[in-house]
C-alpha positions as CSV (number, residue, x, y, z in Angstrom):
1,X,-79.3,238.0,16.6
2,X,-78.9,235.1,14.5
3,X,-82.0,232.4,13.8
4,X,-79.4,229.5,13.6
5,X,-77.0,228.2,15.9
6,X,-75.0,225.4,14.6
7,X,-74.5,223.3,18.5
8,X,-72.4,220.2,17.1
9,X,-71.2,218.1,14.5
10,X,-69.9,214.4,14.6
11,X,-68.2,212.7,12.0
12,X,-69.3,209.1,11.6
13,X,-67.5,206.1,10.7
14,X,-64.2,207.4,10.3
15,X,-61.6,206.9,9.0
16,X,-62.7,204.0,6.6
17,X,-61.9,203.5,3.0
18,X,-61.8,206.3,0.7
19,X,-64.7,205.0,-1.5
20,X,-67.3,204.8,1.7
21,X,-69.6,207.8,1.6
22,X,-69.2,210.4,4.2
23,X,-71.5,210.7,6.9
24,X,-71.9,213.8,9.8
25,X,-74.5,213.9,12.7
26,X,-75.6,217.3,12.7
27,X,-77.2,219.6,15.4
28,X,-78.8,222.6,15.1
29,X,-80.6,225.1,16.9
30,X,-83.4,227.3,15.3
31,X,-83.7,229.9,17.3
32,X,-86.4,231.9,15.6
33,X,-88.9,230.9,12.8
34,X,-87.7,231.1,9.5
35,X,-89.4,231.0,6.1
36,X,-87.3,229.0,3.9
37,X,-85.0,225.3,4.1
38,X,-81.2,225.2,4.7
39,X,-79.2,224.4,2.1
40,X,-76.0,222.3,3.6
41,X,-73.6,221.3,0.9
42,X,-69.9,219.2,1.1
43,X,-67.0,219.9,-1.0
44,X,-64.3,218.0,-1.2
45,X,-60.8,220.1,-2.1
46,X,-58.9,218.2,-5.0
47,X,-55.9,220.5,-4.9
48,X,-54.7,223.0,-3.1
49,X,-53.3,225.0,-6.4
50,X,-56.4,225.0,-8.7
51,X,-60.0,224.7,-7.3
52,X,-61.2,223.7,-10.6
53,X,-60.7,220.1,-9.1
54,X,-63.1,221.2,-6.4
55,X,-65.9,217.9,-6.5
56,X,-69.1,219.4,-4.8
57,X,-70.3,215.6,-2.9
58,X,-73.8,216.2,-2.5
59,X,-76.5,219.2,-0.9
60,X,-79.5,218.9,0.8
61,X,-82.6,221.0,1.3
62,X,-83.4,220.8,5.1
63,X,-86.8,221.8,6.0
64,X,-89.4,223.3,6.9
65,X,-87.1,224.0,10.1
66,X,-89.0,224.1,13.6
67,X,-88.1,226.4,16.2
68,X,-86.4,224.6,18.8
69,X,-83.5,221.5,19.0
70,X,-83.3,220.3,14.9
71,X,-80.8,216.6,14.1
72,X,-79.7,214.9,11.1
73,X,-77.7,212.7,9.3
74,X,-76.0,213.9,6.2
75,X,-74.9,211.3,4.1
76,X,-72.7,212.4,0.4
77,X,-70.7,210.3,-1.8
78,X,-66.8,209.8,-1.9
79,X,-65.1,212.1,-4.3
80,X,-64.4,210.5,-7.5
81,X,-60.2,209.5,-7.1
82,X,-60.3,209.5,-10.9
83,X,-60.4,213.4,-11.0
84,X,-58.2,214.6,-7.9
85,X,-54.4,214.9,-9.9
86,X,-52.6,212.0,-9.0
87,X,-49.4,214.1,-7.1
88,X,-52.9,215.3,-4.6
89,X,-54.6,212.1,-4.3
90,X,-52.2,211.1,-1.0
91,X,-51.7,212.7,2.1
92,X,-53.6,216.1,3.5
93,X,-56.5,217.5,2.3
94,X,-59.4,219.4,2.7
95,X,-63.4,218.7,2.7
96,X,-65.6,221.8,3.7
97,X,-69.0,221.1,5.1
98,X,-71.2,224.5,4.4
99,X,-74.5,226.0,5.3
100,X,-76.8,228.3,3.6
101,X,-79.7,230.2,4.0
102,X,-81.6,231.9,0.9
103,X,-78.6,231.0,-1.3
104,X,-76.3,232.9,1.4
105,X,-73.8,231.0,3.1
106,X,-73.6,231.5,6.7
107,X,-71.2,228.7,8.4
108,X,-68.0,226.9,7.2
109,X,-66.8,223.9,8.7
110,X,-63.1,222.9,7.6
111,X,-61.8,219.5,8.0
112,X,-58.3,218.3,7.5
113,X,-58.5,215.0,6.0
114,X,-55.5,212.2,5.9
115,X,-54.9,210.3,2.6
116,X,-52.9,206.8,2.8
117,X,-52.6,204.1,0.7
118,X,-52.3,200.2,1.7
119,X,-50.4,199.0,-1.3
120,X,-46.9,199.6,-2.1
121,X,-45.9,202.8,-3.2
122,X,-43.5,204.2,-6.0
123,X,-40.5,206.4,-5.3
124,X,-39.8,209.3,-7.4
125,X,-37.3,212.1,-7.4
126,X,-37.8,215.3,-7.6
127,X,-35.8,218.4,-7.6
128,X,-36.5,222.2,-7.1
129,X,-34.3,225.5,-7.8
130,X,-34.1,228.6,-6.0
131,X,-33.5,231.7,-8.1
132,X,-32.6,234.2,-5.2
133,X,-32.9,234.4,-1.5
134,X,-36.0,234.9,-0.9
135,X,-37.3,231.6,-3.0
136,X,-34.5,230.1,-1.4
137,X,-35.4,230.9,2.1
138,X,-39.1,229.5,0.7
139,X,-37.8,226.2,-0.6
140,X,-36.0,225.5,2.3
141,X,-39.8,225.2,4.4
142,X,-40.5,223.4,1.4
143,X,-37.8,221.2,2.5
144,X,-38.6,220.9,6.1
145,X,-42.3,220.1,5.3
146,X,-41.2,217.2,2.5
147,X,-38.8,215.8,5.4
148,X,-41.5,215.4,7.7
149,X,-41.6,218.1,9.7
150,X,-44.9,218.9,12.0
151,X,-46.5,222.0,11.0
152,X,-48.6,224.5,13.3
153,X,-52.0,223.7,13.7
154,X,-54.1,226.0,11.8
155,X,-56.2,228.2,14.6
156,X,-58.4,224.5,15.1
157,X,-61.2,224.6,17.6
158,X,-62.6,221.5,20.0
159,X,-65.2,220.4,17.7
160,X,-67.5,222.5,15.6
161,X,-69.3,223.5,18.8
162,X,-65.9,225.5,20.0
163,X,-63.9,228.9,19.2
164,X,-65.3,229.9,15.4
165,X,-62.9,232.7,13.4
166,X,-65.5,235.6,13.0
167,X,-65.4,236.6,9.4
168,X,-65.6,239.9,9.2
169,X,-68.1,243.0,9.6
170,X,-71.5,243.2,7.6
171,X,-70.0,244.6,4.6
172,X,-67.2,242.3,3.7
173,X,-68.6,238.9,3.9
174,X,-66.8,238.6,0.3
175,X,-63.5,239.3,2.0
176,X,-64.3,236.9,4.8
177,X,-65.3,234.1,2.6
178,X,-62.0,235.0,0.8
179,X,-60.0,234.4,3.5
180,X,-61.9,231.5,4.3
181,X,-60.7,229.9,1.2
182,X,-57.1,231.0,1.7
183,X,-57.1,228.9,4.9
184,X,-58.4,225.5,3.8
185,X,-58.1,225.8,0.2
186,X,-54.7,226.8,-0.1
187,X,-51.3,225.7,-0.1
188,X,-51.5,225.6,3.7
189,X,-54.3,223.3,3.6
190,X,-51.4,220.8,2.9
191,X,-49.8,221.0,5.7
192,X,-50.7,217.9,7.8
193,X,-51.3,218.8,11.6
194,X,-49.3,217.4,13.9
195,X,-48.4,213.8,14.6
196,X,-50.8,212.9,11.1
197,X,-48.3,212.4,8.4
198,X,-49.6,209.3,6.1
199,X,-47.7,206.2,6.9
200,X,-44.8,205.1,4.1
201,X,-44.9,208.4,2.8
202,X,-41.6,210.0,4.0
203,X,-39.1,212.5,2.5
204,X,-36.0,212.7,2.3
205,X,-33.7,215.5,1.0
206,X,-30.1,216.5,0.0
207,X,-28.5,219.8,-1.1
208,X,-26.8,219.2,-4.4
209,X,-24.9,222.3,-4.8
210,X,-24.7,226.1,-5.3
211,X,-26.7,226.4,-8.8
212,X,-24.7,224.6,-11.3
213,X,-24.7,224.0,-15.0
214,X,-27.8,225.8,-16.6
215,X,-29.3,226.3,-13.5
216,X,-26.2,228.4,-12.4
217,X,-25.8,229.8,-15.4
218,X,-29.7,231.2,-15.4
219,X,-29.4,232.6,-12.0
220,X,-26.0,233.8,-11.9
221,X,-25.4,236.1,-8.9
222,X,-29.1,235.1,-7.6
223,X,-28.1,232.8,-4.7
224,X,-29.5,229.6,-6.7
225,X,-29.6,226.8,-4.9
226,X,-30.8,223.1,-6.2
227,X,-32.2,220.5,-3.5
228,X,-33.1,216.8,-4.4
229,X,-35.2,214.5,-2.9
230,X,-37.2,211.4,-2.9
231,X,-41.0,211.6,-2.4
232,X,-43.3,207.7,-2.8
233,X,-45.9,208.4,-4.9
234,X,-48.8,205.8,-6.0
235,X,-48.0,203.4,-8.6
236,X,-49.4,203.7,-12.2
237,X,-52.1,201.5,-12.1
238,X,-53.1,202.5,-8.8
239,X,-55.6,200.5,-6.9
240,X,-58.5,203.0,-5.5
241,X,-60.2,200.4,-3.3
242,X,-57.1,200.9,-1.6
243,X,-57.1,204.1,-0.8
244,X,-58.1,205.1,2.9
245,X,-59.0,208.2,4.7
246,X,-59.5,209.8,8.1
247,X,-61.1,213.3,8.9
248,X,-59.1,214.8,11.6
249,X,-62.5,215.2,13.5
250,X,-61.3,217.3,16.8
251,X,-59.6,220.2,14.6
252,X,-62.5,221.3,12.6
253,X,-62.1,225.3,11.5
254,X,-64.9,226.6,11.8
255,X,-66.2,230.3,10.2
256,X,-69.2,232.3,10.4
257,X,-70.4,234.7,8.1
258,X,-72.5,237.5,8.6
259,X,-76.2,236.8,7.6
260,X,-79.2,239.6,7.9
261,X,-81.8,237.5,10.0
262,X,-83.4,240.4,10.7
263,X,-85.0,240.9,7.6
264,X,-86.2,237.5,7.7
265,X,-87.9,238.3,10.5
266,X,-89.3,241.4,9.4
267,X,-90.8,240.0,5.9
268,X,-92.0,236.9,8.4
269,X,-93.8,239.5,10.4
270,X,-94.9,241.2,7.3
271,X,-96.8,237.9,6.0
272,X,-98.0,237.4,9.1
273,X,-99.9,240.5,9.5
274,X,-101.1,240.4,5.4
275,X,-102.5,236.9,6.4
276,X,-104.4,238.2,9.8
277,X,-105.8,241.0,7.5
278,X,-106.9,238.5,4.8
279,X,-108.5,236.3,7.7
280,X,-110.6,239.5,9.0
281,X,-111.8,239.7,5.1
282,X,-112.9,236.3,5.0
283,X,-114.8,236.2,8.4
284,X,-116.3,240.0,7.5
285,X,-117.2,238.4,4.2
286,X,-118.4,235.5,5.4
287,X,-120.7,237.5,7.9
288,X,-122.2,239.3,5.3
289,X,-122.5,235.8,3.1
290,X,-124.6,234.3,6.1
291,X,-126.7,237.5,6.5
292,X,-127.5,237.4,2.6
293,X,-128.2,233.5,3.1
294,X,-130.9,234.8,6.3
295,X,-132.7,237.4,4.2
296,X,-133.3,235.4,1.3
297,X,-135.0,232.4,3.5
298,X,-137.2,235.2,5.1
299,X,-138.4,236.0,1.7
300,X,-139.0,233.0,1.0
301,X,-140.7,232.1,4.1
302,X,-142.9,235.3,4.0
């Protein structure tokens, strides 16, 4: 049985610029007592290919937690723009909104979030190569997402309240968590849902022929295949301020991880009992202090 039963989150004030902070109502349901605070944390996915530009926002220590109906506002910073690589700043992205207890983390929120920019963008070609069929079969979904095309959405749920993926069986929590990543910290992260593609950033394409020059020659009797196309990227001396962004706040993914309550409860109970057992001391002790205090007044009486 778990102790905490994350009921709902809201996004607030969204979308707005990219440089506002972010800001989720959350609520909670504590179920059963619990010794230590929550730890909820928000990380905001720089790029899909290395999380070393992971940007951890902000965490907060909530607590002492009550049994019963818990709410909050959790407020972090925007990501610093300066350290996302420029060809990830635009378009979709990830920010995952976590909680854990006793350094254990056991509930991931994923939310897709929409990067646009106000000011005029740059175009920029750019050209890929296919060495045999298979990376010719995967460049041409390449193609199909740079033109546009609306991806499947990604198993979301009706807010964080709805359908969760369960992660796994007590024992691979590691594997869950891995999979976790692999869903909105991947290359498929990327993919924008449907109907969400940023505004002036279209794609077009063009096949420019059946592997020639060096290209040919390095994949001779491969299948190589060369496609061109245009992609608008920011401008050098980009202007941040405008930059703007938009959670896409009814498709949350939400995972659970398996968390042993139980033994929460059972070192609860345990400290409960020492504590009852120290209180008997004390009131035996302090029986014995007033009956000491009695005796020597007689004496002194007598």
């Amino acid at each position: 049985m778990t102790a905490i039963s994350v009921t709902g989150v809201s996004v607030l004030d969204n979308p707005c610029s990219f440089t506002e902070p972010f800001k989720f109502q959350i609520t909670f349901e504590c179920l059963s007592e619990i010794q230590e605070p929550l730890e909820w944390k928000l990380t905001y996915v720089g790029s899909a290919e290395n999380d070393k530009y992971d940007q951890l926002l902000d965490s907060v220590l909530v607590g002492p937690v009550q049994v019963g109906t818990n709410a909050f506002v959790f407020t972090a910073p925007p990501p610093d723009p300066a350290l996302v690589p420029r060809d990830d700043l635009l378009e979709v992205t990830v920010v995952l909104l976590t909680c854990s207890y006793r350094e254990k983390e056991f509930i991931r929120i994923g939310y897709y979030v929409n990067i646009t920019y106000d000011g005029e963008l740059e175009t920029q070609v750019k050209t890929v190569i296919a060495t045999d069929d298979d990376q010719a079969e995967f460049f041409d979904d390449v193609m199909q997402d740079e033109e546009g095309g609306e991806g499947e959405a990604e198993d979301g749920v009706e807010g964080a309240e709805g359908g969760d993926d369960e992660a796994g069986s007590e024992g691979n929590a590691a594997a869950a968590a891995s999979d976790a990543d692999a869903s909105m910290a991947t290359g498929e992260s990327k993919e924008p849902p449907a109907g969400d593609a940023g505004e002036g950033q279209g794609e077009t394409a063009a096949v420019t022929g059946e592997g020639t020059g060096e290209a040919g020659k390095a994949g001779e009797g491969a299948g190589v295949r060369t496609r061109t196309y245009e992609v608008k990227v920011l401008p050098a001396n980009v202007d941040f301020s405008l930059l703007r962004r938009e959670l896409i706040a009814d498709e949350p993914r939400v995972t659970r991880f398996p968390h042993d309550w139980d033994t929460d409860r059972s070192a609860l109970q345990a400290q409960q009992e020492a504590a009852l057992l120290d209180g008997n001391s004390n009131s035996v002790h302090n029986t014995h202090s007033l009956i000491g205090d009695d005796s020597n007044q007689s004496m002194e009486m007598n």
